[in-house]
TORPALUM-714345 format. One line per 8 residues: number of its first residue (from 1); for each residue y, z, x of N, C-alpha, C, O. Coordinates in nm, 4 decimals, padded with zeros to 6 digits. Each point is the difference from the previous one (the first is absolute). Layout:
NUM	Y:Z:X:Y:Z:X:Y:Z:X:Y:Z:X | ...
This chain:
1	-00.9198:-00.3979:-00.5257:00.1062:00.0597:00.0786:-00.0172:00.1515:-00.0041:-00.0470:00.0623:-00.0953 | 00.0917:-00.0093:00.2127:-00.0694:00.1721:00.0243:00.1364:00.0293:00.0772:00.0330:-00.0427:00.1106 | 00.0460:00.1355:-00.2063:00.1210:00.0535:00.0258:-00.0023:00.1400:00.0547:-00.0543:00.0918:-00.0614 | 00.1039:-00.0790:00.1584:-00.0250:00.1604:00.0350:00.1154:00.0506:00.0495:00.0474:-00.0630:00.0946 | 00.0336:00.1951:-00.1457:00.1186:00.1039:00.0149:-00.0176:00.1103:00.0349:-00.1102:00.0471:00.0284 | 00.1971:00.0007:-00.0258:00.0051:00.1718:00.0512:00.1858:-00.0082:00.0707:00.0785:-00.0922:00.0225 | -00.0742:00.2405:-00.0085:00.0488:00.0118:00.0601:00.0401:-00.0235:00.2055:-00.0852:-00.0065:00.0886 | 00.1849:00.0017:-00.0776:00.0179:-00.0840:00.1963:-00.0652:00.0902:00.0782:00.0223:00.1207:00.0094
9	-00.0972:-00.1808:00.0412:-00.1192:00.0751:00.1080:-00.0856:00.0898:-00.0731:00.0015:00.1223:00.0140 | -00.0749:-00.1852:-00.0909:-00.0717:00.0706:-00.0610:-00.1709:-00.0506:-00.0001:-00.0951:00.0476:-00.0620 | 00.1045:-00.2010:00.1899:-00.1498:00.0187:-00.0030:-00.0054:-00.1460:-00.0643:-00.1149:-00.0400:00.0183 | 00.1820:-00.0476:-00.0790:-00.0169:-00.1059:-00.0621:-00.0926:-00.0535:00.0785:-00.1222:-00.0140:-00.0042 | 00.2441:-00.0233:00.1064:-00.1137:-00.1426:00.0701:-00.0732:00.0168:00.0808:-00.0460:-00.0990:00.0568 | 00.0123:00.2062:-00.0250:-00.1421:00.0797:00.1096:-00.1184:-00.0188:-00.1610:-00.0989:-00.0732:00.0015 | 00.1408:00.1545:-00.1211:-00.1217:-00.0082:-00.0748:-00.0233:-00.1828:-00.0777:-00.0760:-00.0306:-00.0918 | 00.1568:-00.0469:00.1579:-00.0689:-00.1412:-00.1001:-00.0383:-00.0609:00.1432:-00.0593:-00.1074:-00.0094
17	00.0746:00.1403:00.1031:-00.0816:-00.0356:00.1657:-00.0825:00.0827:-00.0525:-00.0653:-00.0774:-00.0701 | 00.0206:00.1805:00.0532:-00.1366:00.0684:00.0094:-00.0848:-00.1197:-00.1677:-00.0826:-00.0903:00.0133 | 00.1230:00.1223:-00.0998:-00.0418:-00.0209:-00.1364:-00.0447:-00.1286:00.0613:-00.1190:-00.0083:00.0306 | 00.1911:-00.0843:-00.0105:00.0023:-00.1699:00.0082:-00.1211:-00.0370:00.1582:-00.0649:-00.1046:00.0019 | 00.0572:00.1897:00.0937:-00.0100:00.0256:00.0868:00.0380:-00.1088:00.1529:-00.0553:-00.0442:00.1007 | 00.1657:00.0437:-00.1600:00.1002:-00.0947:00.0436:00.0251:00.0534:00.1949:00.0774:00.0767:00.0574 | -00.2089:-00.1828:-00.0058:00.0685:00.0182:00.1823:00.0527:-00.0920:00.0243:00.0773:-00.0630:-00.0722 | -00.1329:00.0251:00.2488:00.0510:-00.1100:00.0305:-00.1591:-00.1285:00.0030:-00.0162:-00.1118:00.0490
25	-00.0502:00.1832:-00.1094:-00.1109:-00.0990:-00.0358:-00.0159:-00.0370:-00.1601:-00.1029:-00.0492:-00.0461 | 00.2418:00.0861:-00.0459:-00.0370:-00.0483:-00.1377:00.1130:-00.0798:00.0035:00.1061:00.0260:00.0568 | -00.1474:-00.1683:-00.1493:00.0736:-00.1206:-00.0160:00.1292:00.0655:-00.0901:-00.0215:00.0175:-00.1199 | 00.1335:00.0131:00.1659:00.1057:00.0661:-00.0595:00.1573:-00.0441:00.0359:00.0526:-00.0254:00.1084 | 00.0011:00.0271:-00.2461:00.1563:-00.0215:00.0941:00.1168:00.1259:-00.0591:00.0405:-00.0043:-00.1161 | -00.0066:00.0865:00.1899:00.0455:00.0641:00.0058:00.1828:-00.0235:00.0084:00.0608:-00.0199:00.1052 | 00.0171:00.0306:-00.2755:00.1196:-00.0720:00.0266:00.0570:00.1651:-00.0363:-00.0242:00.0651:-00.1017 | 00.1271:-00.0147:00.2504:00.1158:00.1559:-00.0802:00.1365:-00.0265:-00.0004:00.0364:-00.0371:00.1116
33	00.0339:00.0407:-00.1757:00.1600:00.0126:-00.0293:00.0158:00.0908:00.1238:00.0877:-00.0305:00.0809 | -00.1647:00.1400:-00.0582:00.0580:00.0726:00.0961:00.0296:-00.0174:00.1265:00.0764:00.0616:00.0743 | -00.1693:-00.1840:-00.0518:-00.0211:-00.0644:00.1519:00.1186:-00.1665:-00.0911:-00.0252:-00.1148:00.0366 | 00.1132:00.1354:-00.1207:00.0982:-00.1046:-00.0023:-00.0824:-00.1451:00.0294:00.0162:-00.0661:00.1026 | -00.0936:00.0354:-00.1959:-00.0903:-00.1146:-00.0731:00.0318:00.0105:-00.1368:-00.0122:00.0903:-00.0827 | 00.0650:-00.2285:00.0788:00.0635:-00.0470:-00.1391:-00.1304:00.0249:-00.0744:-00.1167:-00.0006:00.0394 | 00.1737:00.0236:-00.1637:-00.0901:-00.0114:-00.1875:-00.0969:-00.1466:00.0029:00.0417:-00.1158:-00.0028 | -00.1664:00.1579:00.0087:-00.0728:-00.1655:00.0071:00.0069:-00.0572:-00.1516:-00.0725:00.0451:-00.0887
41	00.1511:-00.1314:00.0711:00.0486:-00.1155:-00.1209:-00.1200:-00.0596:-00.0080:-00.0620:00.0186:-00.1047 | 00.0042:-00.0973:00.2026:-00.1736:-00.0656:-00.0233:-00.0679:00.0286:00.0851:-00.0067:-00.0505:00.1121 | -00.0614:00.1499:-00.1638:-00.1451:00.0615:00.0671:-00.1059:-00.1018:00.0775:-00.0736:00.0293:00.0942 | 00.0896:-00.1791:-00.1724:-00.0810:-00.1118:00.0264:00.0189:-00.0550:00.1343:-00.0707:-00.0887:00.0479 | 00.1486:00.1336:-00.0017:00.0578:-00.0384:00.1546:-00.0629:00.0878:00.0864:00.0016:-00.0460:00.1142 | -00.0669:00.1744:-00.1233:-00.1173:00.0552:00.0450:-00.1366:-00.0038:-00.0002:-00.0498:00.0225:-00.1102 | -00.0369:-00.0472:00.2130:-00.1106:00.0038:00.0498:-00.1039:00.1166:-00.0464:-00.1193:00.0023:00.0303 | 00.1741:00.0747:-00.0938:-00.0946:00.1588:-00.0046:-00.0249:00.0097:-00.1331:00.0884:-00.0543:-00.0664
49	-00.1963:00.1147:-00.0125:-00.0798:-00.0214:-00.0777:00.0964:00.1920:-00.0728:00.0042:00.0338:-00.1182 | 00.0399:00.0266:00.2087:00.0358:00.1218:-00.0043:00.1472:00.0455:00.0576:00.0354:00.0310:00.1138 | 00.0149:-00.0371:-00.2015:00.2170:-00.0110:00.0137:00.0099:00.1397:-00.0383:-00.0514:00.0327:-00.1070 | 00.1400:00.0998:00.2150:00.0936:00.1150:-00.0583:00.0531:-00.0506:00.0389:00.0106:-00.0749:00.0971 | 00.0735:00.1386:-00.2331:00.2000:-00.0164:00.0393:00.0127:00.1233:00.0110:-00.0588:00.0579:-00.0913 | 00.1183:00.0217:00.1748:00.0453:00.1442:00.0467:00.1650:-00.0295:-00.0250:00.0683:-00.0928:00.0433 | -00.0340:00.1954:-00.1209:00.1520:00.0597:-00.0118:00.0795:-00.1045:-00.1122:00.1194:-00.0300:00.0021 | -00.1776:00.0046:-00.0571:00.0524:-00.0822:-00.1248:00.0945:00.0770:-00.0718:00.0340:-00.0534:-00.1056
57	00.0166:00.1578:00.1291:00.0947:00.0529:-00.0153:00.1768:-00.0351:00.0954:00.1174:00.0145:-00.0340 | -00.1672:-00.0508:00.1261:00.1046:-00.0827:00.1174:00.0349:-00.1132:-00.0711:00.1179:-00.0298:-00.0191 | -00.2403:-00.0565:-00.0343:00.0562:-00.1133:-00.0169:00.0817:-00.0271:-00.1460:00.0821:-00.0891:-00.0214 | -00.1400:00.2153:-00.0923:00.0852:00.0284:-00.0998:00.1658:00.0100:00.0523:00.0840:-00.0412:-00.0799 | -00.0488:00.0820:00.1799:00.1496:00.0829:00.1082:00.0463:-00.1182:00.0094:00.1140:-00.0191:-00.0423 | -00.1925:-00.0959:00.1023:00.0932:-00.1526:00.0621:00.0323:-00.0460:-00.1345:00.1157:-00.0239:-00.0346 | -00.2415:00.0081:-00.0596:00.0701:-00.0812:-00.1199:00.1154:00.0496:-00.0984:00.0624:-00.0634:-00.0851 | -00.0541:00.1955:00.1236:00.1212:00.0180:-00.1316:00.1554:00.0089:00.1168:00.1174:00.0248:-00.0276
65	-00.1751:-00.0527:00.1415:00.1466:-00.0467:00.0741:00.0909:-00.1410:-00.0332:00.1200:-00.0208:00.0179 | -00.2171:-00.0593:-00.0684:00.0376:-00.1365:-00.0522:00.0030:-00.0362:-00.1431:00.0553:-00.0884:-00.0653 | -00.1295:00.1817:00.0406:-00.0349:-00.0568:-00.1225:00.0786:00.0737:-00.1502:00.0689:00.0970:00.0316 | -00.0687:-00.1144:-00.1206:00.0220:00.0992:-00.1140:-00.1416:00.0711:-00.0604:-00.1068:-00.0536:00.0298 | 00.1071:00.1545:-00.1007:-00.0873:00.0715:-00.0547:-00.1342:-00.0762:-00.0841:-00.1208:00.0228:00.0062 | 00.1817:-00.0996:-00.0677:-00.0346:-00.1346:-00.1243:-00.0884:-00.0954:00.1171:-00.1203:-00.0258:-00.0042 | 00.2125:-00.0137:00.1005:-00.1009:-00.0925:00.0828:-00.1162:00.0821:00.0760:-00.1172:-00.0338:-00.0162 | 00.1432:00.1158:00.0793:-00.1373:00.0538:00.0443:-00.0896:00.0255:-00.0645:-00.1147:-00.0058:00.0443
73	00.1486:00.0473:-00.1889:-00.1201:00.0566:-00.0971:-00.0895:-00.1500:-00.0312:-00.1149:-00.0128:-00.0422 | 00.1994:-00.0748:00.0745:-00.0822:-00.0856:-00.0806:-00.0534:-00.1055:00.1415:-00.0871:-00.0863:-00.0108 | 00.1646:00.1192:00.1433:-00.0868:-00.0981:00.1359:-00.1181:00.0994:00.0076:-00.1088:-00.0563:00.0124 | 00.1047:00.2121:-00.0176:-00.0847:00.0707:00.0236:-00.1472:-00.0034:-00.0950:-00.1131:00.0375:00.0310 | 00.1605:-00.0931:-00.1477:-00.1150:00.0091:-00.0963:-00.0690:-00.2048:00.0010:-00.1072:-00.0455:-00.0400 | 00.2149:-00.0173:00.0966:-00.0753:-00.1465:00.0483:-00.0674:00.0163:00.1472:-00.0788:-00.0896:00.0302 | 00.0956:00.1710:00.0447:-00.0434:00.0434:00.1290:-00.1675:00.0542:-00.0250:-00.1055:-00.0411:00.0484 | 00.1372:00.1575:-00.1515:-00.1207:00.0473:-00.0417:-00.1405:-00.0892:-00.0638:-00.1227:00.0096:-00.0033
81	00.2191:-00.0890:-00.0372:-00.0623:-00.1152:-00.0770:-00.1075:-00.1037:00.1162:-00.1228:-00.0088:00.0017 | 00.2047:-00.0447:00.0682:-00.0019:-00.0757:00.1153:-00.1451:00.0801:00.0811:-00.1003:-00.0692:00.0174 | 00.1011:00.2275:00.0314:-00.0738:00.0324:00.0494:-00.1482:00.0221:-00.0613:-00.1026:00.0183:00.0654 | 00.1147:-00.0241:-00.2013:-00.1158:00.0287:-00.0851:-00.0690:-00.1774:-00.0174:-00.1205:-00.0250:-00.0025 | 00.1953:-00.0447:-00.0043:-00.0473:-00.1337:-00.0139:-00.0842:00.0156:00.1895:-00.0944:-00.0553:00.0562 | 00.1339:00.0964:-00.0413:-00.0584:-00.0413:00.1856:-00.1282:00.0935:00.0167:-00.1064:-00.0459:00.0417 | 00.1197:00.1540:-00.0699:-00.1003:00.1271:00.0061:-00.0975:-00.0622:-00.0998:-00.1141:00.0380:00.0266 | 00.1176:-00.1126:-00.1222:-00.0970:-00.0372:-00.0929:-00.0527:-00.1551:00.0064:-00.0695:-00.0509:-00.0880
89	00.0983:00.0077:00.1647:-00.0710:-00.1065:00.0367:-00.1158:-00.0361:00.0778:-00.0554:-00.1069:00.0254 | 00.0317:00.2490:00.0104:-00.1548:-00.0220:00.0872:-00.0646:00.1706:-00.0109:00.0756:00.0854:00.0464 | -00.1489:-00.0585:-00.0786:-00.0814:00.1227:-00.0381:00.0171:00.0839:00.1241:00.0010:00.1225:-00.0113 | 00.0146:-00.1891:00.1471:-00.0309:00.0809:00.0828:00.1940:00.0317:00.0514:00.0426:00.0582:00.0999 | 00.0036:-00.0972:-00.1683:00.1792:00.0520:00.0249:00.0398:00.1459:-00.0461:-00.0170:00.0531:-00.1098 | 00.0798:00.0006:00.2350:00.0564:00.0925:-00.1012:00.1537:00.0591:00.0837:00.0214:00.0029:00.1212 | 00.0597:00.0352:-00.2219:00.1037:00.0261:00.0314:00.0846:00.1744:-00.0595:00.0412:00.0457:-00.1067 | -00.0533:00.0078:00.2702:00.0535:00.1268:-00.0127:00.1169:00.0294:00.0023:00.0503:-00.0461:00.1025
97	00.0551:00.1255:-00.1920:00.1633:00.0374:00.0112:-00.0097:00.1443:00.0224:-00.0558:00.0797:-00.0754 | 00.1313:-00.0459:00.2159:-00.0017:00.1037:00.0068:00.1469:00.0139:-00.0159:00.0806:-00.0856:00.0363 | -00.0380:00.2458:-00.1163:00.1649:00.0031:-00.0176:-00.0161:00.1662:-00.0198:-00.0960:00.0655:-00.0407 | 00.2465:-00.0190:00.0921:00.0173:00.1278:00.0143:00.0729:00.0327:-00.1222:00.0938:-00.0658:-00.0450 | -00.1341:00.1522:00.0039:00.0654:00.1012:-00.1564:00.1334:00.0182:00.0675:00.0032:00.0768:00.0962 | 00.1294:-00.1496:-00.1417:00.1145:00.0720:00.0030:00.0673:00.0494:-00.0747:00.1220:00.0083:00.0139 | -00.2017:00.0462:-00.1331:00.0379:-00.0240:-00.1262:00.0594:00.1938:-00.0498:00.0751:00.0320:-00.0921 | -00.1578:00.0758:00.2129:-00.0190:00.1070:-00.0150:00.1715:00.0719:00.0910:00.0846:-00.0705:00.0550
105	-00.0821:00.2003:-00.0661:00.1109:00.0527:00.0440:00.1296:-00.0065:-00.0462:00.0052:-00.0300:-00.1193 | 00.1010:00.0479:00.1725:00.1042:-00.0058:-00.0308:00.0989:-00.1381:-00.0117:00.0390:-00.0585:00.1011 | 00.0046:00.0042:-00.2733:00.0788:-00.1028:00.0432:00.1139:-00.0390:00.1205:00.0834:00.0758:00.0495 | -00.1051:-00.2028:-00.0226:00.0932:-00.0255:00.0788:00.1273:-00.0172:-00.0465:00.0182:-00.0657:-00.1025 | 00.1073:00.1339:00.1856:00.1243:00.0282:-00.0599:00.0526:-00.1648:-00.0006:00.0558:-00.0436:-00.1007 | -00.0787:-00.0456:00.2238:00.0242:-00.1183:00.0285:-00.0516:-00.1304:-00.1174:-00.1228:00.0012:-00.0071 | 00.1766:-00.0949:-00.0711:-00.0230:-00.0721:-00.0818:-00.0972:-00.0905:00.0264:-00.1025:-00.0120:-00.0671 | 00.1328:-00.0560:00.1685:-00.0922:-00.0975:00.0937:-00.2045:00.0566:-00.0384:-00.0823:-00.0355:-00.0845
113	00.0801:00.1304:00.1957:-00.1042:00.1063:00.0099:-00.0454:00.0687:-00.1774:-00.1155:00.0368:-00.0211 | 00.1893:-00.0318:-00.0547:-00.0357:00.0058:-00.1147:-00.0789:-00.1011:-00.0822:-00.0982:00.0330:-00.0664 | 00.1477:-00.1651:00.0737:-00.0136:-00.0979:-00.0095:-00.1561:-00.0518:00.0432:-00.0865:-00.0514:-00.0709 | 00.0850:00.0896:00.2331:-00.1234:-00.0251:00.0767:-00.1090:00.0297:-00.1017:-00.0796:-00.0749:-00.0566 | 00.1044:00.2395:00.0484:-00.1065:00.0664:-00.0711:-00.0625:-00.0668:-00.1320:-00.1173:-00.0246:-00.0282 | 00.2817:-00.0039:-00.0697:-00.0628:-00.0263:-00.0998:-00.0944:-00.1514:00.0116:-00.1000:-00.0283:-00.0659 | 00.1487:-00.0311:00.1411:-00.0710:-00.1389:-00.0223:-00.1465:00.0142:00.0706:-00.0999:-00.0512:-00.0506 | 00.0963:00.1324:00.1837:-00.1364:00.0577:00.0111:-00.1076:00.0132:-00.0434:-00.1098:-00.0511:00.0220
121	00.1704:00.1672:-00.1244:-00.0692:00.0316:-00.1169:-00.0313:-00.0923:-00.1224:-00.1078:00.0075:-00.0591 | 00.1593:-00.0529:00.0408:-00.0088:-00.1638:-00.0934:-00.1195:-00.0935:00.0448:-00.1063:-00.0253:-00.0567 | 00.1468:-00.0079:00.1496:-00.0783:-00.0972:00.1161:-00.1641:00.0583:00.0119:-00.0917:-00.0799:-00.0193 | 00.0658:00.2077:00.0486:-00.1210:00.0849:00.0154:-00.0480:-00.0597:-00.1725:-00.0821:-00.0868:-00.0297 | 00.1619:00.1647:-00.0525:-00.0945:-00.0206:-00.1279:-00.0097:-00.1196:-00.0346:-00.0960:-00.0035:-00.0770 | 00.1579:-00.1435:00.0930:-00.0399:-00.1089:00.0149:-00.0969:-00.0064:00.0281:-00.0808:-00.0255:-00.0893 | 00.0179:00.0496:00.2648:-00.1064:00.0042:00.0476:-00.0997:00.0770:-00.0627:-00.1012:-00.0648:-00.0267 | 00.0987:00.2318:-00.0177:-00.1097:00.0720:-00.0297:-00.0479:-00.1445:-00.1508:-00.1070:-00.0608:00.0009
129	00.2083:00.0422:-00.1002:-00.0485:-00.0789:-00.0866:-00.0695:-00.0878:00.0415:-00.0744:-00.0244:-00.0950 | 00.0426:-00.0564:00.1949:-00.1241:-00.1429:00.0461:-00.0935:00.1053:00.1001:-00.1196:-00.0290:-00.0006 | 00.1350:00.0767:00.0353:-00.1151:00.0347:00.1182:-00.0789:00.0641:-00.0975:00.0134:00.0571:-00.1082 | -00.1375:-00.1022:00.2226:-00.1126:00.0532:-00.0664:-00.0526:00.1433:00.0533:-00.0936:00.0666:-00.0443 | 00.1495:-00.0485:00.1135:-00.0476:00.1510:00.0544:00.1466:00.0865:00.0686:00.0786:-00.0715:00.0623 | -00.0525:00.1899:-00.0723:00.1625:00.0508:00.0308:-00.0827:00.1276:00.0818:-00.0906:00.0526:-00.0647 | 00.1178:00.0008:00.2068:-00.0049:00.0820:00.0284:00.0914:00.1136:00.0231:00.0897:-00.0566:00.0624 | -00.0442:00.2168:-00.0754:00.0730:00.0156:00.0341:-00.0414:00.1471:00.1606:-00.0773:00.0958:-00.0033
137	00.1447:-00.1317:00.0871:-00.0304:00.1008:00.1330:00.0908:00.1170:00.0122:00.1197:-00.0140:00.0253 | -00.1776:00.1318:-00.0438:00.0595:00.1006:00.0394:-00.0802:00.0522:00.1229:-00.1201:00.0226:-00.0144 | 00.1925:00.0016:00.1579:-00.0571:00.0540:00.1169:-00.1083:-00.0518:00.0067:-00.1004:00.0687:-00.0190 | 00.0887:-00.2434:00.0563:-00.1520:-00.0497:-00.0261:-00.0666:00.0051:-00.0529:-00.0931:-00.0779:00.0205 | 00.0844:00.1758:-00.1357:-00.1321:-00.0078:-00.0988:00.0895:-00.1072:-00.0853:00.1202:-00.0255:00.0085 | -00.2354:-00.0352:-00.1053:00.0701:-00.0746:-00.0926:-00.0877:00.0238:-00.1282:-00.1187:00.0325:00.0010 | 00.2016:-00.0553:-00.1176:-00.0284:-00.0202:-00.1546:00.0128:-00.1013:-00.0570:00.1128:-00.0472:-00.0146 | -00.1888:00.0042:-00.0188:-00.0248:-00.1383:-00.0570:00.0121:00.0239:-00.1758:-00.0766:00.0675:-00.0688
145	00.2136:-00.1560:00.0168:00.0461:00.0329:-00.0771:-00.0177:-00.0920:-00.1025:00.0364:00.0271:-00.1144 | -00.0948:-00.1461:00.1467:-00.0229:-00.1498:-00.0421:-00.0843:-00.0487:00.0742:-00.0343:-00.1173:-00.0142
């Protein structure tokens, strides 16, 4: 699993299309929160050898609308689970998370939006802990930190 952050508009998913070299001639499935495509629960229901999830930060937003703090930490870390069992079942799988740093600036005065953040941030280091490679993008360049 190859996690990649930065800050919003900062080049993410232009540099893992360039890196991955992800057109419309590579076997790819391309899933974004931003384009409002649910969290893929089983990856196995896809055809593509090569899964991003773009904005996994959105889908952190839906689950703590329903959920409590306690349950997401722990659907998010069986989710994680779920995707690593799938990414590792065939050598040639691989599975990219792209998610935006909201973690920087000024707290939010709003509880909700506080909330977002912290579980965000939770959720990310879940992920940096299993992936095998973490990129992070500032203005398209990236640092590879893991």
């Amino acid at each position: 699993m190859h996690v990649v952050t930065g800050g919003a508009y900062n080049g993410k998913s232009a540099w893992v299309r360039q890196h991955y070299l992800v057109d419309d001639s590579t076997d790819y499935h391309w899933l974004s929160a931003y384009q409002s495509e649910p969290c893929p629960d089983d990856l196995s229901v896809l055809s593509k050898n090569i899964v991003v999830c773009e904005g996994v930060e959105q889908w952190v937003l839906q689950w703590i609308e329903n959920q409590s703090i306690t349950e997401v930490r722990t659907m998010g870390r069986g989710l994680i689970a779920k995707w690593l069992d799938w990414e590792q079942t065939t050598a040639q799988r691989k599975l990219v998370i792209i998610g935006s740093d909201i973690s920087k600036g000024i707290v939010p005065v709003e509880s909700k939006m506080r909330t977002w953040r912290d579980v965000t941030g939770w959720f990310y280091q879940d992920l940096v802990k299993q992936c095998d490679r973490l990129d992070l993008i500032w203005y398209g360049i990236n640092k590879q930190l893991k």
